[in-house]
C-alpha positions as CSV (number, residue, x, y, z in Angstrom):
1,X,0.0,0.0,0.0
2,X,1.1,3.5,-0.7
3,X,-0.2,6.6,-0.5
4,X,0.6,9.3,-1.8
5,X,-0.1,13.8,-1.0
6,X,0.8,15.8,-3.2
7,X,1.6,19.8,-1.6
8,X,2.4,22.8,-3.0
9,X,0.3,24.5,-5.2
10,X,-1.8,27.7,-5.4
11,X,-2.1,30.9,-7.5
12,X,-0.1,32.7,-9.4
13,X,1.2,35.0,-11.9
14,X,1.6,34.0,-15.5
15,X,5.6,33.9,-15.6
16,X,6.2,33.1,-12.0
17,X,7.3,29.8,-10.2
18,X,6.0,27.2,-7.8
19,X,7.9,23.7,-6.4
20,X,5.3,20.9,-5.8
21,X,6.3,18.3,-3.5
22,X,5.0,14.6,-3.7
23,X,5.4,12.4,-0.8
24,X,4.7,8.8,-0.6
25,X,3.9,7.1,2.6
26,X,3.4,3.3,3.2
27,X,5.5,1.1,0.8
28,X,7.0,4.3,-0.6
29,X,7.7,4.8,-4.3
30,X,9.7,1.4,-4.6
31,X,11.4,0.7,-7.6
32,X,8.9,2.3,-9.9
33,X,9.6,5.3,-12.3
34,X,7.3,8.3,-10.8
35,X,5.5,10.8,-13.0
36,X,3.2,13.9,-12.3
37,X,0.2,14.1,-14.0
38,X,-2.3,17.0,-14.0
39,X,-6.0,17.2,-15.0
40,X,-8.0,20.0,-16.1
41,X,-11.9,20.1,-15.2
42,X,-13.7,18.2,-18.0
43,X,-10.6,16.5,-19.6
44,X,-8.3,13.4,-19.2
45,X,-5.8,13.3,-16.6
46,X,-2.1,13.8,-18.5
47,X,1.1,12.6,-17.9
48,X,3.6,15.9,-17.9
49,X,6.6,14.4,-16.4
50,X,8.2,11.8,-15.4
51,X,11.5,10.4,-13.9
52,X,12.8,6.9,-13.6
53,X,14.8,5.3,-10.1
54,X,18.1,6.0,-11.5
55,X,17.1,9.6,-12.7
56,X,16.0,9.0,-16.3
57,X,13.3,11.8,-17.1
58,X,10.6,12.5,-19.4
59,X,8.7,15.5,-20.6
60,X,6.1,16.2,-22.3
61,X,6.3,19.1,-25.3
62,X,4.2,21.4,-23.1
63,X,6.2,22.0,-20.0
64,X,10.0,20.8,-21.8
65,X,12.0,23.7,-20.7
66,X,10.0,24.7,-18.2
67,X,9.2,22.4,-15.7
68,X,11.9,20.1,-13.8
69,X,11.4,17.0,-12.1
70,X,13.5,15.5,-9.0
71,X,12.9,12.7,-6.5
72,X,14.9,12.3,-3.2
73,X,14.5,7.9,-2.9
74,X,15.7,7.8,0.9
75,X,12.9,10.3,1.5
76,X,9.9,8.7,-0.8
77,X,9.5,12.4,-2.3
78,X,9.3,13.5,-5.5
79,X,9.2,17.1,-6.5
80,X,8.3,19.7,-9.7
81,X,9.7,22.7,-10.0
82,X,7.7,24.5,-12.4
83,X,8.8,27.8,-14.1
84,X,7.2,30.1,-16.3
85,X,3.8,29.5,-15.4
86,X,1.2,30.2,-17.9
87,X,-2.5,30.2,-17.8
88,X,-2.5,26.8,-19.9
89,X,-0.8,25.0,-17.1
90,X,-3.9,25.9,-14.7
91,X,-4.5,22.5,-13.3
92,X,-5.0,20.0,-10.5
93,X,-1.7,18.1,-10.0
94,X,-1.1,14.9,-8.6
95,X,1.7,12.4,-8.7
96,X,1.7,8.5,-9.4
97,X,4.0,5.9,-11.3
98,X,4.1,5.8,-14.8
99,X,2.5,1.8,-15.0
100,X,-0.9,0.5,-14.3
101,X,-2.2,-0.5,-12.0
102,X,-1.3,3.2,-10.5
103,X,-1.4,3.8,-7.1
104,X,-4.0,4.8,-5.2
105,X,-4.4,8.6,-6.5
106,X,-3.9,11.4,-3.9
107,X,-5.8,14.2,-3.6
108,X,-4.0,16.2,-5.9
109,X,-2.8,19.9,-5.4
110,X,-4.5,23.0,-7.5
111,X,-2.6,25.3,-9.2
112,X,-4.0,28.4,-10.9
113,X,-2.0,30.5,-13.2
114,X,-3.9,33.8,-13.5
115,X,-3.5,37.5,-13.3
């Protein structure tokens, strides 16, 4: 069993920053390669990112350049740094491995990009 929170988010400007912080409790994230996905009201959860036990990472076109994922293993957390923010990226964002069956989802963390 793992669980997972994800922390982190709230509003801001288009252009400015925010860090998101995943943290896995119970079996923590194991061997798995961990990925944050975010969903937009009405639409499919997306995978934006993701980054592999020995630090392999993935990102999608949208958030390439801007967006950089880390995880600490001895701590089970997983973080995004995310850098100029745009209104597009307005989102709830949660965190999960890359294969299914995922993990249980966590609650997610909002994060609005407005003016």
């Amino acid at each position: 069993q793992v669980q997972l929170v994800e922390s982190g988010g709230g509003l801001v400007q288009p252009g400015g920053s925010l860090r998101l912080s995943c943290a896995a409790s119970g079996n923590g994230f194991g061997p798995y390669t961990m990925a944050w996905y975010r969903q937009v009201s009405g639409k499919q959860r997306e995978l934006i990112t993701s980054i592999s036990i020995k630090n392999h990472t993935y990102y999608a076109p949208s958030v390439k350049g801007r967006f950089a994922i880390s995880r600490d293993n001895a701590k089970n957390t997983m973080y995004l740094q995310m850098n100029s923010l745009k209104p597009e990226d307005t989102a709830v964002y949660y965190c999960n491995r890359d294969i299914s069956p995922p993990f249980s989802w966590g609650r997610g963390t909002h994060v609005t990009v407005s003016s």
